[in-house]
C-alpha positions as CSV (number, residue, x, y, z in Angstrom):
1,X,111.2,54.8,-69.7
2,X,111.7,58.6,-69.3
3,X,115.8,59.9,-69.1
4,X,116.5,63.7,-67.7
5,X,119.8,64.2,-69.4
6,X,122.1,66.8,-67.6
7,X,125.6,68.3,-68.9
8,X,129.0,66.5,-68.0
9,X,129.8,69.7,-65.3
10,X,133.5,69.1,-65.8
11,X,133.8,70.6,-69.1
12,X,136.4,73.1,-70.4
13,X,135.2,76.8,-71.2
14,X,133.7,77.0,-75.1
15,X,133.7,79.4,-77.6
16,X,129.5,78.6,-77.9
17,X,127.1,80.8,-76.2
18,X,125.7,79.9,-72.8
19,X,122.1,80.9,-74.7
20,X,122.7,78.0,-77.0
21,X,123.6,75.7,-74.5
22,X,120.6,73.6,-73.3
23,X,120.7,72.9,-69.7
24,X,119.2,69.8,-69.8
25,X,116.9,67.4,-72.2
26,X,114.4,64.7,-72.2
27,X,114.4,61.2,-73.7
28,X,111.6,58.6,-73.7
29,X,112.5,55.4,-74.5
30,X,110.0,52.4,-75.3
31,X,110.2,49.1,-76.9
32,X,108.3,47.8,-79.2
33,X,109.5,44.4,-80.5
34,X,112.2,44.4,-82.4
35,X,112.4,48.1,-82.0
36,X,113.4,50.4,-79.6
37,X,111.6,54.3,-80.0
38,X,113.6,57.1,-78.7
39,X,111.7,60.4,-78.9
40,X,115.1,63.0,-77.6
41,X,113.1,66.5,-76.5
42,X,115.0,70.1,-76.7
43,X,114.0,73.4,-76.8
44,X,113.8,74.4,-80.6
45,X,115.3,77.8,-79.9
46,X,118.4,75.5,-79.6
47,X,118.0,74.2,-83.1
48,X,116.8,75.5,-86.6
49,X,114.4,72.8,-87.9
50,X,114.4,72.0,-91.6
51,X,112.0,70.5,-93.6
52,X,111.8,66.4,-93.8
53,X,114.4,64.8,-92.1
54,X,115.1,61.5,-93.6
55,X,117.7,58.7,-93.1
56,X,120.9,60.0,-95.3
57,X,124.2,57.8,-95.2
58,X,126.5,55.8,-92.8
59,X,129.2,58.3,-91.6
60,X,132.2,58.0,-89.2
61,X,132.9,60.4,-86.3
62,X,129.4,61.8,-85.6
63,X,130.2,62.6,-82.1
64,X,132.9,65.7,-83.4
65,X,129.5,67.9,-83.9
66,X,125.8,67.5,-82.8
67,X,125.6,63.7,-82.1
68,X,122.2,62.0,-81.0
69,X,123.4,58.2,-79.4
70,X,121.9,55.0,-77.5
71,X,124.1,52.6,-76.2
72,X,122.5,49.4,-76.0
73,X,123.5,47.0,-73.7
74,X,122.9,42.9,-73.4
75,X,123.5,40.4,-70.3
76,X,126.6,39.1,-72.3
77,X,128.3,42.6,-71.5
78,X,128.8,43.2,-75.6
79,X,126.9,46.3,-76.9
80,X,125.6,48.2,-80.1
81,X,126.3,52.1,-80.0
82,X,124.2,54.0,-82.3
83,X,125.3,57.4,-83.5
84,X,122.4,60.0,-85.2
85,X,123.0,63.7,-86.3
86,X,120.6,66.3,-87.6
87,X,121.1,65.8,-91.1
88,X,119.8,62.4,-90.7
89,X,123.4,60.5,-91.3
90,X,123.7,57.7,-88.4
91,X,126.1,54.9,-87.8
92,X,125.8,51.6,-85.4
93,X,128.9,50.2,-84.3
94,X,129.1,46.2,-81.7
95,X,131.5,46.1,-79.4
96,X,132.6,42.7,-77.5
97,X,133.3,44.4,-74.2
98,X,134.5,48.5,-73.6
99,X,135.3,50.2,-76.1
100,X,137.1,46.7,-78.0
101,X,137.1,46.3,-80.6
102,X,139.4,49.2,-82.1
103,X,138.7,50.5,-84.5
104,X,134.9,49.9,-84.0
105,X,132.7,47.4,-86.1
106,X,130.2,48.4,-87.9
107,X,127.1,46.6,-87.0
108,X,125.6,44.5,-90.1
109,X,121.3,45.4,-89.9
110,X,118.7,43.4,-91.8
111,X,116.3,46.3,-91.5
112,X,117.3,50.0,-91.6
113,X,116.8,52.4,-88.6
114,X,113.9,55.4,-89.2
115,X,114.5,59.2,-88.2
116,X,112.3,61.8,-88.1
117,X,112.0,65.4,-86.9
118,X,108.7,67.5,-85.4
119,X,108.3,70.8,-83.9
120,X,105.4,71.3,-81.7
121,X,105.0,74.5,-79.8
122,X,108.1,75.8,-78.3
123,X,109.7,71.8,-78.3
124,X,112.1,69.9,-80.8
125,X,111.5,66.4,-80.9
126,X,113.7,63.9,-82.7
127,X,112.2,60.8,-83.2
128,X,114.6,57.3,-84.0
129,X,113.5,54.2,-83.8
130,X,116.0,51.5,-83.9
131,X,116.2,47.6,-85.5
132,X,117.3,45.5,-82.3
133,X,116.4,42.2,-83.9
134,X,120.6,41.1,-83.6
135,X,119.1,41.4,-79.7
136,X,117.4,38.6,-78.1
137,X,114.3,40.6,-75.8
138,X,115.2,39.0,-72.9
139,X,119.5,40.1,-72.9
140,X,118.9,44.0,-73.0
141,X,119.8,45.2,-69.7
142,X,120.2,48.6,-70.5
143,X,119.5,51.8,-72.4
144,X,121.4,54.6,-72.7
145,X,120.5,57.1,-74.7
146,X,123.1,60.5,-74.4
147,X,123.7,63.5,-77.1
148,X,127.3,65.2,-77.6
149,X,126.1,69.1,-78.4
150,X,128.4,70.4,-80.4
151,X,131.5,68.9,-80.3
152,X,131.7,69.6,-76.8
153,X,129.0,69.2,-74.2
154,X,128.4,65.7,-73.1
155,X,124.2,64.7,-71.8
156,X,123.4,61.6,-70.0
157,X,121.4,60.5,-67.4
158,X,124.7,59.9,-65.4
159,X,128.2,60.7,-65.6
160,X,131.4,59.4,-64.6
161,X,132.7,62.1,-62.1
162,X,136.2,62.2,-64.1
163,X,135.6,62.7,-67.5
164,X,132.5,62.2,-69.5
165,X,132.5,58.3,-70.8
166,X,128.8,57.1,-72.7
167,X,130.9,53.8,-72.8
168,X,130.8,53.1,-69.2
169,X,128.4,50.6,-68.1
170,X,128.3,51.3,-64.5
171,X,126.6,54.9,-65.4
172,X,123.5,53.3,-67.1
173,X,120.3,52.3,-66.0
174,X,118.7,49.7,-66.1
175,X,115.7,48.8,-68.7
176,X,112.5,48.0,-67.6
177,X,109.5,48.1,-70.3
178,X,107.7,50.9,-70.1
């Protein structure tokens, strides 16, 4: 399944450069059982690729910089929220219902996700794929894969029209295998 993720347009004035601002980006999402394979697309003017990207620690508050995330959500209504950044720390948190438990939980994994990074041409790609085993195939509903960019700008394939919410159910769409 292919995402177009545009800006949250209500956002306050930065002290970034429009130039460094992307103004939109591309996901493709497939699953391949028990994993899901996101493959986020940017410009790479936006970002200075380093060598080998590999998978670092668990760390807290990813979202406060450059934030790769998927929301996963199952029939039940509970979810798994995975958080990626460019150094290649990551975090999954479950949640019951939105946003609840507080603070989050950190999602126990039998088999670790994978992360890796490729420039071709002019394009960025950053590739994760995902352990969804703690899923049974037939309860994902959705997926909703979204980036924070820099602390500040907010990308999903839709938006609540008050403030930008990646917890919000009613925005995502729904999964059908690609």
């Amino acid at each position: 399944m292919k995402f177009t993720l545009l800006p949250f347009n209500g956002l306050p004035e930065t002290n970034i450069n429009k130039q460094e601002i992307p103004s939109e980006m591309k996901v493709e999402a497939t699953m391949s059982w028990p994993q899901l394979h996101l493959d986020f697309q940017l410009p790479s003017s936006h970002l200075s690729p380093t060598a080998d990207l590999s998978l670092k620690e668990r760390r807290d508050e990813l979202w406060k910089d450059t934030c790769f995330e998927c929301f996963i959500l199952s029939r039940k209504g509970n979810y798994d929220e995975w958080n990626f950044n460019l150094e290649g720390d990551w975090q999954c948190y479950q949640f019951e219902s939105y946003r609840s438990p507080q603070p989050p939980r950190e999602r126990k994994l039998h088999t670790l996700p994978e992360i890796k990074r490729e420039k071709k041409g002019n394009q960025l790609f950053l590739k994760l794929i995902l352990p969804i085993e703690q899923f049974q195939r037939s309860e994902i509903i959705s997926v909703h894969p979204c980036v924070v960019w820099k602390g500040s700008h907010f990308y999903a394939a839709a938006h609540p029209p008050e403030k930008a919410d990646f917890h919000l159910d009613k925005f995502y769409l729904n999964w059908r295998d690609a």
